[in-house]
N, C-alpha and C positions, 0 to 999 in steps of 0.2 A: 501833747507829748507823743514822740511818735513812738510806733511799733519796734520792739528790734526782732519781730520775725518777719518787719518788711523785705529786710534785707536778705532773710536764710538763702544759704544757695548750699548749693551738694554739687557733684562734678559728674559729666558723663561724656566721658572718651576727653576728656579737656576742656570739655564747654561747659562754661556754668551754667546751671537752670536755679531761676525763682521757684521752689519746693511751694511756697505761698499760694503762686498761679496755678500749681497745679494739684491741689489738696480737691478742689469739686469735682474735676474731670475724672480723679480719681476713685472719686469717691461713688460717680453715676458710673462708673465703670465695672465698679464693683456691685450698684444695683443692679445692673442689667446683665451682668453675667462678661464681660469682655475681660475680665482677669480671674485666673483660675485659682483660688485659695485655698486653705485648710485653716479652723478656727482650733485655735488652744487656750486653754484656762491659764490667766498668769496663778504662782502661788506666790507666796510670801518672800517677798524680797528680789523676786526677778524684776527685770526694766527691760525698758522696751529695746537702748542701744544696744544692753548684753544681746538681746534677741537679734540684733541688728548684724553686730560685729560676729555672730556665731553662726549665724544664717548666708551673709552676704561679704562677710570680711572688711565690712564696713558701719563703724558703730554709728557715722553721722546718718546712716540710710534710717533712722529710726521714726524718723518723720514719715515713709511710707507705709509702714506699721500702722501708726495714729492715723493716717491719709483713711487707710483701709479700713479700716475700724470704726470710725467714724468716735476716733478719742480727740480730746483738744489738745494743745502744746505741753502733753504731759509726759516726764518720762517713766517717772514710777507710780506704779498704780495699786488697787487695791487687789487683795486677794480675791479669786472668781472672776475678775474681769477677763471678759472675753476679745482676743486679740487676731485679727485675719490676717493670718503669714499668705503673702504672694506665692506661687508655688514656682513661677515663672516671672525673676523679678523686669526679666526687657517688657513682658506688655506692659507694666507701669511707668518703667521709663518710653517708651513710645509715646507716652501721653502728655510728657513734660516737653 
């Protein structure tokens, strides 16, 4: 059965990007320091698109969120969970 987050795509300037291809690049990017973040505690009942659409004006960015974080294809998550907001979302998009 396939994936259907094979297919995720998000848009940047008009060009789609596979969000899928680029969740590792993201993610060592985020080890080594090449995207500059700020870590927040979700509480009870937030998700990660609200974060997305209130941060970026886009709720589908919520995949770079999880990218960051190193969460899986989750959007709503437990309370205390620790979530790395991009501070500068173009270095992430540079990487897709």
């Amino acid at each position: 059965m396939p994936s259907r987050y094979r297919n995720d795509t998000a848009t940047r300037g008009g060009k789609a990007i596979r969000s899928a291809a680029a969740v590792n690049r993201i993610r060592k990017a985020i080890r080594t320091g090449r995207i500059s973040y700020r870590t927040v505690s979700i509480k009870q009942g937030q998700r990660l698109d609200h974060f997305a659409q209130e941060l970026y004006g886009d709720g589908r960015m919520w995949w770079v969120l999880a990218a960051c974080s190193n969460i899986g294809w989750a959007l709503q998550l437990p309370p205390g969970t620790l979530v790395n907001i991009p501070t500068d979302l173009s270095q992430v998009l540079d990487l897709t």
